[in-house]
C-alpha positions as CSV (number, residue, x, y, z in Angstrom):
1,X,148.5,140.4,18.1
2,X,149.0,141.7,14.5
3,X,148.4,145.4,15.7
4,X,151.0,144.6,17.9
5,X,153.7,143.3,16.0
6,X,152.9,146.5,13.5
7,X,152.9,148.7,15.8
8,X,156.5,147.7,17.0
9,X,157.5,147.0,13.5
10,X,157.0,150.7,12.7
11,X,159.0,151.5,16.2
12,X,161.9,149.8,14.7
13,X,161.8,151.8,11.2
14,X,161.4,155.3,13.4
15,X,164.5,154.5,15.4
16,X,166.6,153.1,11.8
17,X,165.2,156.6,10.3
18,X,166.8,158.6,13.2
19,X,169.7,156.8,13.2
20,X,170.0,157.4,9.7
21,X,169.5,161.1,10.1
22,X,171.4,161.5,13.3
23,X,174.2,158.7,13.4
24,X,174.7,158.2,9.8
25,X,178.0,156.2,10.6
26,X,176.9,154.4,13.1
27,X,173.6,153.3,10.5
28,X,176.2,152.4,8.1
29,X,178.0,150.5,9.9
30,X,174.7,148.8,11.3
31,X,173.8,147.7,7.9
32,X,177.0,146.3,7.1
33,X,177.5,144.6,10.3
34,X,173.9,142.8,9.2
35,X,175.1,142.1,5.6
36,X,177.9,140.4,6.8
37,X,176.5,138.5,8.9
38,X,173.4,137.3,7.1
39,X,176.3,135.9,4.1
40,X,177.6,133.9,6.9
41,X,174.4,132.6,8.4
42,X,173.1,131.6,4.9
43,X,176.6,130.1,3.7
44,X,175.7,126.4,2.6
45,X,177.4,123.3,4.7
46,X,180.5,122.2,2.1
47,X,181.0,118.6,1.8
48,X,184.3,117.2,3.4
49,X,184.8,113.5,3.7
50,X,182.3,110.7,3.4
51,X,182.7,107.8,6.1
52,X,180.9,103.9,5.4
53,X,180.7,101.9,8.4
54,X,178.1,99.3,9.3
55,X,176.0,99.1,12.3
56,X,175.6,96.1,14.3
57,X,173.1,93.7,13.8
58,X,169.3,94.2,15.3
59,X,170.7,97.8,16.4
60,X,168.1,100.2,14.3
61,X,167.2,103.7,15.4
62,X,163.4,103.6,16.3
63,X,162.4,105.8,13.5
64,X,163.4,104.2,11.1
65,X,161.3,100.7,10.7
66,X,162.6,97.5,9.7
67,X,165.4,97.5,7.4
68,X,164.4,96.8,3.8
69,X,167.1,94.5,2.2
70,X,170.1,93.3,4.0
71,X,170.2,92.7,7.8
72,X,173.3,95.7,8.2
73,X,172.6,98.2,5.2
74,X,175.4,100.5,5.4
75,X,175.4,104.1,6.9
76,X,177.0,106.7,5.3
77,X,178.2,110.0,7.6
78,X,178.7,113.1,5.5
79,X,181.1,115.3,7.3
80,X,181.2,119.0,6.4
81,X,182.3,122.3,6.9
82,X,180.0,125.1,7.5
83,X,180.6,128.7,8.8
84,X,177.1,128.6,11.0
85,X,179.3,126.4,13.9
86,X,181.2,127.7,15.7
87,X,184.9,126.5,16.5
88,X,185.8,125.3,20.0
89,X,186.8,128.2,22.1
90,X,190.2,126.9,23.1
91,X,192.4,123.7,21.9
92,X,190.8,121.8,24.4
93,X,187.1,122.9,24.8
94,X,183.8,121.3,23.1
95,X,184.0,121.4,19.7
96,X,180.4,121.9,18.8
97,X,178.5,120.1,15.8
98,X,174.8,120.1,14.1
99,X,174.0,116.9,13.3
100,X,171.3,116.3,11.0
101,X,168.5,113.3,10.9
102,X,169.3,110.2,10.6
103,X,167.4,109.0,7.2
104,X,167.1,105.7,5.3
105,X,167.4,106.0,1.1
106,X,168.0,103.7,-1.5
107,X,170.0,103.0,-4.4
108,X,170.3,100.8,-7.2
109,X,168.3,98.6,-5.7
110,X,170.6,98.3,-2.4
111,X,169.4,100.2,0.8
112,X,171.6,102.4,3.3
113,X,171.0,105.5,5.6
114,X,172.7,108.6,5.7
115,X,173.6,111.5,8.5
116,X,174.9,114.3,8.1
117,X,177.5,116.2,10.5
118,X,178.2,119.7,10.5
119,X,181.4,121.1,12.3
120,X,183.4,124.7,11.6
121,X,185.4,124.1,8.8
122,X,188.6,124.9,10.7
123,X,187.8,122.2,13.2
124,X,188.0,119.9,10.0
125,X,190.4,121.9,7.8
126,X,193.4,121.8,10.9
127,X,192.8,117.9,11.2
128,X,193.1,117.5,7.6
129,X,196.4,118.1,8.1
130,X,197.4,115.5,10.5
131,X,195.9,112.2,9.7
132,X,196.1,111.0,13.5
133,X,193.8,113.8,14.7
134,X,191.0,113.1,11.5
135,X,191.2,109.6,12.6
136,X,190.5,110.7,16.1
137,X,187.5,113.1,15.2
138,X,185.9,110.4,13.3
139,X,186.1,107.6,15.8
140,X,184.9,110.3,18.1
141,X,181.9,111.5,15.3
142,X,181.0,108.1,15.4
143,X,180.7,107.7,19.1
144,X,178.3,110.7,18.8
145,X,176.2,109.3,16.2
146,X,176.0,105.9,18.5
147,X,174.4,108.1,21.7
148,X,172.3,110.1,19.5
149,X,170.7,108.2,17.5
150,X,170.6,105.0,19.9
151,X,173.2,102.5,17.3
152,X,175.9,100.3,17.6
153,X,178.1,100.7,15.1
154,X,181.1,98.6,14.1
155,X,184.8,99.7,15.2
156,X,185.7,99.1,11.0
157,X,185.1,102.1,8.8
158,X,186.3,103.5,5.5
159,X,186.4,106.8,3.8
160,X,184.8,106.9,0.6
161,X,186.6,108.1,-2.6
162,X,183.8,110.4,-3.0
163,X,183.2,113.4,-0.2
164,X,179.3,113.0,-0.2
165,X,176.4,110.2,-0.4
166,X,173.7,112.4,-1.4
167,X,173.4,115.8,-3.0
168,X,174.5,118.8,-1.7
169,X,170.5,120.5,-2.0
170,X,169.6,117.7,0.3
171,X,172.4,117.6,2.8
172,X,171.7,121.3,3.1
173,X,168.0,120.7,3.7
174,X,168.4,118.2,6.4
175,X,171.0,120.6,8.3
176,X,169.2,123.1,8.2
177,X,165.8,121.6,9.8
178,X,163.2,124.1,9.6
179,X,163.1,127.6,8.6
180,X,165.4,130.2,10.1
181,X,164.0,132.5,13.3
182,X,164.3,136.5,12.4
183,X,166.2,138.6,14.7
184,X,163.6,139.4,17.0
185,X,163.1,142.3,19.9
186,X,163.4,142.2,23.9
187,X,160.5,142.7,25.5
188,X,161.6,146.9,26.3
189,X,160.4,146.6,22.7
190,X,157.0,148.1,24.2
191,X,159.2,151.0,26.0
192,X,160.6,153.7,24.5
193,X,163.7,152.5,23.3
194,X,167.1,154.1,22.7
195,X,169.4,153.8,19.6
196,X,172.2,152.4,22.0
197,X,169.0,149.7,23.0
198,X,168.6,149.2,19.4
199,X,172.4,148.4,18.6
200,X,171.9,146.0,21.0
201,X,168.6,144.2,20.4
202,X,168.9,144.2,16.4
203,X,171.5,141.7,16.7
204,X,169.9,139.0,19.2
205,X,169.4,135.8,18.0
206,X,167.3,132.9,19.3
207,X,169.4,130.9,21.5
208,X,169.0,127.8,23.9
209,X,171.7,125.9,26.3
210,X,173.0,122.7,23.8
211,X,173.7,120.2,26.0
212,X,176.9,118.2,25.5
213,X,176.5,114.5,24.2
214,X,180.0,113.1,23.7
215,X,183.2,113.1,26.0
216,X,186.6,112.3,25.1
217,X,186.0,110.0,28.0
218,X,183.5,107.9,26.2
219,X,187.3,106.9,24.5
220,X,189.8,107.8,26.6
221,X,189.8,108.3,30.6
222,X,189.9,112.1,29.6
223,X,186.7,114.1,31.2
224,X,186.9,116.6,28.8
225,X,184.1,117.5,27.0
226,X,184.3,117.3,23.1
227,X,181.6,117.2,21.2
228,X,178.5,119.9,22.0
229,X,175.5,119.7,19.4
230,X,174.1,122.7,19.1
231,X,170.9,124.2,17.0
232,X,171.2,125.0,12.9
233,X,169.9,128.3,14.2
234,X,172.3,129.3,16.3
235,X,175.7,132.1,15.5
236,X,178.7,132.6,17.1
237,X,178.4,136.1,18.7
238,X,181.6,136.2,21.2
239,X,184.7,137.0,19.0
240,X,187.8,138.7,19.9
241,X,189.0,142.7,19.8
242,X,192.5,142.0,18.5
243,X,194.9,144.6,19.7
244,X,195.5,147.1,17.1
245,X,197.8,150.8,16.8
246,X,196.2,153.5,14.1
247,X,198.5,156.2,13.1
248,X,197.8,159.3,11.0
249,X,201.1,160.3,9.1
250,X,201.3,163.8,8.5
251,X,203.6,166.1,6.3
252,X,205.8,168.6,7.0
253,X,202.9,171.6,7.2
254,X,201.0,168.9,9.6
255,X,199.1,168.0,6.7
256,X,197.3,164.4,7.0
257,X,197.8,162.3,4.1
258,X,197.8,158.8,4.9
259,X,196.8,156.8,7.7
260,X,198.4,153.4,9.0
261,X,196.6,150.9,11.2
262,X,198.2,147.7,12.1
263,X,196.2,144.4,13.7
264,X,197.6,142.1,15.5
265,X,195.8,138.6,14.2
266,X,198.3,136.2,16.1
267,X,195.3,133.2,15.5
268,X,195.1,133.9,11.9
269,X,197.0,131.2,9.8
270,X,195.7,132.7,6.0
271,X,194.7,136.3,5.0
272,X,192.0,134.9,3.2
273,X,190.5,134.3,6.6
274,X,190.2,137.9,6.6
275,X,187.1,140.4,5.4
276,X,188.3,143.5,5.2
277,X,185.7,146.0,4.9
278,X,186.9,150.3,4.7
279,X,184.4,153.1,3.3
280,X,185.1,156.8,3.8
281,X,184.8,156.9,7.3
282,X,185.9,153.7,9.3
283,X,187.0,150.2,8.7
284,X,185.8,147.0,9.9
285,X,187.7,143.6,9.5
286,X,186.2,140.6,10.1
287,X,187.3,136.7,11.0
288,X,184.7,134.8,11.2
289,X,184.9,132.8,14.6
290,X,187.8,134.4,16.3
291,X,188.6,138.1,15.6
292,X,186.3,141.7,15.0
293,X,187.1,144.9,15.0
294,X,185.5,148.5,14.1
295,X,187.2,151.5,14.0
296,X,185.9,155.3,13.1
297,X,188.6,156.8,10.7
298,X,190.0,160.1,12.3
299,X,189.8,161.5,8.4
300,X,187.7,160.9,5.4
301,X,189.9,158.5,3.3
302,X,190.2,157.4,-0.4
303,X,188.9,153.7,0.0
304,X,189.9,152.5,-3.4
305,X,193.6,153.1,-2.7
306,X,193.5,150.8,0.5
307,X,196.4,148.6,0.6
308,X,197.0,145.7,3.0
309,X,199.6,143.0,3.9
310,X,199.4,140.3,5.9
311,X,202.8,138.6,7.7
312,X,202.3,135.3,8.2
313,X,205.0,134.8,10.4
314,X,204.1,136.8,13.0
315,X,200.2,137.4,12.5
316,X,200.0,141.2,11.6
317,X,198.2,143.0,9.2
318,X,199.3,146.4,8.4
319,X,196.9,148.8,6.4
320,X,197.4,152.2,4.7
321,X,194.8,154.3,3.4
322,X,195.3,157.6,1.6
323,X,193.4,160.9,2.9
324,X,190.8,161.6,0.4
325,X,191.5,165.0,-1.7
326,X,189.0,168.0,-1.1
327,X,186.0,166.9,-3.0
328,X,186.7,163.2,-3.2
């Protein structure tokens, strides 16, 4: 088994070393791509709102034992924000969540338990926005929390003053469950593989079908499906190609000196959404959860002069990059 593993660990290093040596853009681009997404995957949950409610009387979760203290300790639900779920893929699709244990703690002197709820921090961030709709989400976080963990809760709540029972070093641990899966390898691992094969199978992640546990129904006569827990190890891989026009402007001897791409972003409401990444050669932008695109630059360019602007109003981003100088 060890042999084995080796032996396609040095596989893998033989095919990065010709793509290095062969398709040095595409290797750079490879090893950005990674970078970028390894900052996401390992971007911390970020404490939203706090919610206090009470469950109902002789309604425990099995795990959990007989209560210590009061009949009804309270139980405190940490919302947050974190880049590893992904948003709902339309207005009125599942919104997915990770949901951590539920786990009982205590504090001068008086007892309580305490889950924690992950969603995309747009999910929460566009809701914060209208009170209605963050009333909504709760009452339907709470329905969630009631079929997951087998409680009745009461219909009173209240949000705390404070965004998190807990510490943050905590919260993170519970979300997080265990430790993280490495990319791993299809099984043409142990054929020769080619560097297209390799594109592909650096990138795969270890997936399995969530199912969903909460329908708008459970509220309203709405079948819709809501709320889809999924695992801490899964990332969002299916994102957009937004539609984008790349000009090289010439001079009057048809002489490039600058080139001009502009990106339509119509679902981008911030440019700090936005990762904008250009090097020599191409240009990759990046928003997490809805857009990505790469492009090969026709001509070297002079990265540190990049300048972009973003219009708000109608979603664009418009780029221009001087042609780098002989020698640059």
């Amino acid at each position: 088994m060890a042999d084995a593993v080796l032996g396609r660990a040095a596989r893998l290093w033989a095919l990065l070393d010709e793509m290095a040596e062969n398709q040095p853009r595409a290797y750079r681009r490879l090893l950005r791509e990674q970078r970028a997404q390894a900052e996401r995957f390992c971007a911390r949950p970020e404490p939203r709102l706090c919610v206090r409610t009470l469950p109902a009387a002789g309604k425990r979760h099995p795990g959990l034992g007989p209560a210590r203290g009061a009949a009804c300790a309270p139980l405190f639900v940490n919302l947050c924000g974190w880049r590893r779920v992904p948003g709902p893929a339309e207005l009125r699709a599942s919104i997915p969540v990770i949901a951590g244990p539920l786990q009982e703690a205590a504090g001068g002197g008086d007892s309580y338990s305490v889950i924690d709820i992950a969603y995309n921090p747009d999910v929460l961030q566009r809701r914060e926005e209208n009170p209605e709709a963050m009333e909504h989400l709760i009452h339907l976080t709470l329905k969630f929390v009631e079929e997951q963990y087998n409680l009745i809760l009461s219909h009173s709540y209240k949000i705390e003053s404070f965004k998190l029972k807990g510490s943050p070093e905590r919260m993170w641990q519970r979300l997080k469950g265990g430790q993280l899966p490495p990319p791993h390898l299809s099984q043409n691992t142990e054929k020769e593989l080619t560097l297209d094969q390799l594109l592909h199978s650096i990138e795969a992640e270890d997936r399995s079908d969530a199912p969903v546990l909460l329908k708008e129904g459970s509220i309203t006569q709405s079948e819709v499906q809501l709320i889809e827990e999924i695992s801490s190890t899964e990332v969002p891989e299916e994102l957009s190609t937004p539609a984008y026009k790349m000009t090289t402007v010439r001079d009057a001897n048809n002489k490039p000196v600058r080139i001009e791409l502009k990106v339509e972003l119509p679902k981008v409401s911030s440019v700090s959404e936005c990762d904008l990444r250009i090097s020599k050669d191409d240009v990759i932008i990046d928003v997490p959860e809805k857009y990505k695109l790469q492009l090969d630059l026709p001509e070297l360019v002079d990265e540190e002069m990049t300048t972009a602007v973003f219009n708000k109003e109608k979603g664009i981003l418009f780029i221009t990059v001087p042609i780098a100088k002989p020698g640059q």
